[in-house]
C-alpha positions as CSV (number, residue, x, y, z in Angstrom):
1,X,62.8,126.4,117.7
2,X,64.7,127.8,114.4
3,X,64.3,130.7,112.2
4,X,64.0,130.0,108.3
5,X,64.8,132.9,105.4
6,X,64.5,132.4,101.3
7,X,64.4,134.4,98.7
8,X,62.5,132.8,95.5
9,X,62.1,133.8,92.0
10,X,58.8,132.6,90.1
11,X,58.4,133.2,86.4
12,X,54.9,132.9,84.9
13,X,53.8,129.7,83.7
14,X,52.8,129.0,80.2
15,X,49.0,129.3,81.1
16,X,49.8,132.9,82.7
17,X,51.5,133.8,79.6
18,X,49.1,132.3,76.9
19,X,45.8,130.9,77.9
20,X,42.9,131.7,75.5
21,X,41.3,134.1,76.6
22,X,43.5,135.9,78.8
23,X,46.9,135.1,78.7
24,X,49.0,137.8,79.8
25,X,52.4,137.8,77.7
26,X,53.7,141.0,79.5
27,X,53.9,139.1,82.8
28,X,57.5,140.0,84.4
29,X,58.6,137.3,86.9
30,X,57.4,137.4,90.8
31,X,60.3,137.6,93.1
32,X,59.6,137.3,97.0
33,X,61.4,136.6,100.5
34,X,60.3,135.3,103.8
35,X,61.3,134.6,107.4
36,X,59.6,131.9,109.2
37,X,59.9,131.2,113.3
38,X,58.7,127.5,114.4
39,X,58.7,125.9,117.6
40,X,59.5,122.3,117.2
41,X,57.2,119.4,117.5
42,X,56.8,119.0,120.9
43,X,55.7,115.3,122.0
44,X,54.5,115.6,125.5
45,X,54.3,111.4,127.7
46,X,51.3,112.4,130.1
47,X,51.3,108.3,131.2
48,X,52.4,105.4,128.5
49,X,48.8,105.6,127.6
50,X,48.0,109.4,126.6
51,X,50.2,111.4,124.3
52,X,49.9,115.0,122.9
53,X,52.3,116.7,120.0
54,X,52.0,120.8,120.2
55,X,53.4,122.7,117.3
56,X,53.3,126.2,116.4
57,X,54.8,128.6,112.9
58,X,54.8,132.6,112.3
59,X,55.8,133.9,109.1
60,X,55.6,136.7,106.9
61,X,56.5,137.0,103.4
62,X,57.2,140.2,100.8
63,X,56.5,139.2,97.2
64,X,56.8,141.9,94.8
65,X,55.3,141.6,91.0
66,X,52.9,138.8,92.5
67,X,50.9,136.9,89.7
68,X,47.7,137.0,90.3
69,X,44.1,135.9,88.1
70,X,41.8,138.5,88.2
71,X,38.3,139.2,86.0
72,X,38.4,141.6,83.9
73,X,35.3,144.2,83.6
74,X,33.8,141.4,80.6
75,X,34.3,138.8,83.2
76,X,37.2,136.7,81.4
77,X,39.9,135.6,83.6
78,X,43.5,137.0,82.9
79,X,46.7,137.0,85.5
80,X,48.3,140.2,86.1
81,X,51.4,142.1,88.1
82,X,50.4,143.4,91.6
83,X,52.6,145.3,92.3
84,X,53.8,144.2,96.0
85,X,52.2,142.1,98.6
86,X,52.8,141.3,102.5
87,X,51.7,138.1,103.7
88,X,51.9,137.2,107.6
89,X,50.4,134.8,109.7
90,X,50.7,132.2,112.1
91,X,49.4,128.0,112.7
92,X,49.1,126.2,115.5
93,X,48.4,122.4,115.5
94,X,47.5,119.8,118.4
95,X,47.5,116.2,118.2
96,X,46.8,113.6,120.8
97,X,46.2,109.6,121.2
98,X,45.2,107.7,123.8
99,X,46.3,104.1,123.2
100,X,43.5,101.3,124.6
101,X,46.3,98.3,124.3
102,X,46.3,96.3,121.6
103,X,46.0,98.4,118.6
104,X,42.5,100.1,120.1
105,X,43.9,103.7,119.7
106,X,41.6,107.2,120.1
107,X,43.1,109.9,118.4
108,X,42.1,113.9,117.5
109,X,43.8,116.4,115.4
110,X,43.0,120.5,115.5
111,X,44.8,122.9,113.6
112,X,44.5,126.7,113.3
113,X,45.6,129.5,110.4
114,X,45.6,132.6,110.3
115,X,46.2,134.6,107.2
116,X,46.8,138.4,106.0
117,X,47.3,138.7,102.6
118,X,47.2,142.3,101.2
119,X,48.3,144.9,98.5
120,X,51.0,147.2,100.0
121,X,51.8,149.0,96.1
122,X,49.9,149.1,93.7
123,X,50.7,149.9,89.7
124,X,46.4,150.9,89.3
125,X,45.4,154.0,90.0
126,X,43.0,154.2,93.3
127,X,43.3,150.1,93.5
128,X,40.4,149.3,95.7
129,X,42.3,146.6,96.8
130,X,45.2,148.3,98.5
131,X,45.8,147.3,102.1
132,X,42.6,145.1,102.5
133,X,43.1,141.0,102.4
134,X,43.1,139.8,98.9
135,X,40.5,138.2,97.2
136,X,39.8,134.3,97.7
137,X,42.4,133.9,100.2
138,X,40.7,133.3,103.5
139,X,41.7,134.9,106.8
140,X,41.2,131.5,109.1
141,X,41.1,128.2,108.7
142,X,40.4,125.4,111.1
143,X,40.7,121.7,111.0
144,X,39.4,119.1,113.3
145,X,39.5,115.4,113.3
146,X,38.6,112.3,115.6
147,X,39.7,108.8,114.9
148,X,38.9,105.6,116.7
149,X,41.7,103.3,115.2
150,X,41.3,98.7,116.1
151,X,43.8,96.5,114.6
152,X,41.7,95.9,111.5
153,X,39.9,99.2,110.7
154,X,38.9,102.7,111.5
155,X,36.4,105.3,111.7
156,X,37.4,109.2,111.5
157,X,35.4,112.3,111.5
158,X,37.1,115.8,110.0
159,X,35.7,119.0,109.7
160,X,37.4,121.3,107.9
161,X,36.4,125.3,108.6
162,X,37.3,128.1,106.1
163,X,36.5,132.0,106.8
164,X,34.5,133.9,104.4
165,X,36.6,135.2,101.2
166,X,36.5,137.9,99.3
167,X,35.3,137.8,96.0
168,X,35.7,141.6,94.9
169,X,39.1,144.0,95.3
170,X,36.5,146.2,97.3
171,X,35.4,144.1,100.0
172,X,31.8,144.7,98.6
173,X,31.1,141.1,98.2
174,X,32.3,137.8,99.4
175,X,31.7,133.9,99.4
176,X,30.3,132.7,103.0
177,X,32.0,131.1,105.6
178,X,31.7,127.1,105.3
179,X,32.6,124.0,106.8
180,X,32.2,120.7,106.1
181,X,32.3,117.5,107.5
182,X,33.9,113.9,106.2
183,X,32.9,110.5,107.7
């Protein structure tokens, strides 16, 4: 297990600060810090066959003058300044194989996030947006993924999950929850 902390400095990039329309040229820089706790990659021998990995991470993360792109009331896109935002969460990940001799090897794969993202200041008056997750950044995601692996080729299924996300600083509207699925 260890416990990570950085502090970081981001200053807007040239399409924050001039992009037509909506470039922002009185973007100040963001400047955030974070802790993270993970527990190691745990491999776990059931039998010489059958293997499972377990992994696990919590962080959370202050960022204060965060960039972000938001539409403006005529609907063009432009970055701006929030003024603070607290970001916490955790993941989780499981992996096992089970190995048939020879190179015949049967593997699956599931991960889970979960994210808060929010406004904790705000420079707008009566920000809608304060407190409540921000927009387009879903609160879980999920991944899934079966392989059947022979010495000359493979097949794999993944299915990818992502929670619905906000599309308004409001909550009043939002983009569904979807999931796909790649052969």
């Amino acid at each position: 297990m260890y416990l990570q902390f950085d502090a970081n400095h981001r200053r807007p990039t040239f399409n924050d600060l001039y992009w037509q329309p909506g470039g922002n040229t009185q973007l100040q820089p963001e400047k955030s810090w974070g802790l993270a706790l993970r527990g190691q990659n745990k491999r776990l021998n059931i039998n010489s066959k059958l293997h499972l990995q377990v992994s696990a991470k919590t962080y959370y993360r202050q960022i204060n003058n965060w960039i972000q792109w938001i539409p403006n009331p005529q609907g063009v896109w432009s970055p701006r300044n929030v003024k603070s935002v607290a970001n916490y969460g955790g993941m989780a990940w499981l992996e096992s194989s089970f190995e048939q001799g020879k190179g015949w090897v049967f593997s699956g794969f599931f991960s889970l996030s979960a994210t808060k993202t929010f406004t904790t200041k705000s420079s707008i008056a009566n920000d809608a947006s304060l407190y409540k997750q921000q927009i387009y950044v879903p609160v879980f995601q999920t991944e899934a993924r079966i392989r059947y692996q022979t010495p000359n080729w493979y097949i794999q299924i993944e299915v990818p999950y992502t929670s619905k996300r906000y599309i308004s600083s409001d909550h009043s509207n939002h983009l569904p929850v979807f999931f796909t699925a790649f052969v």
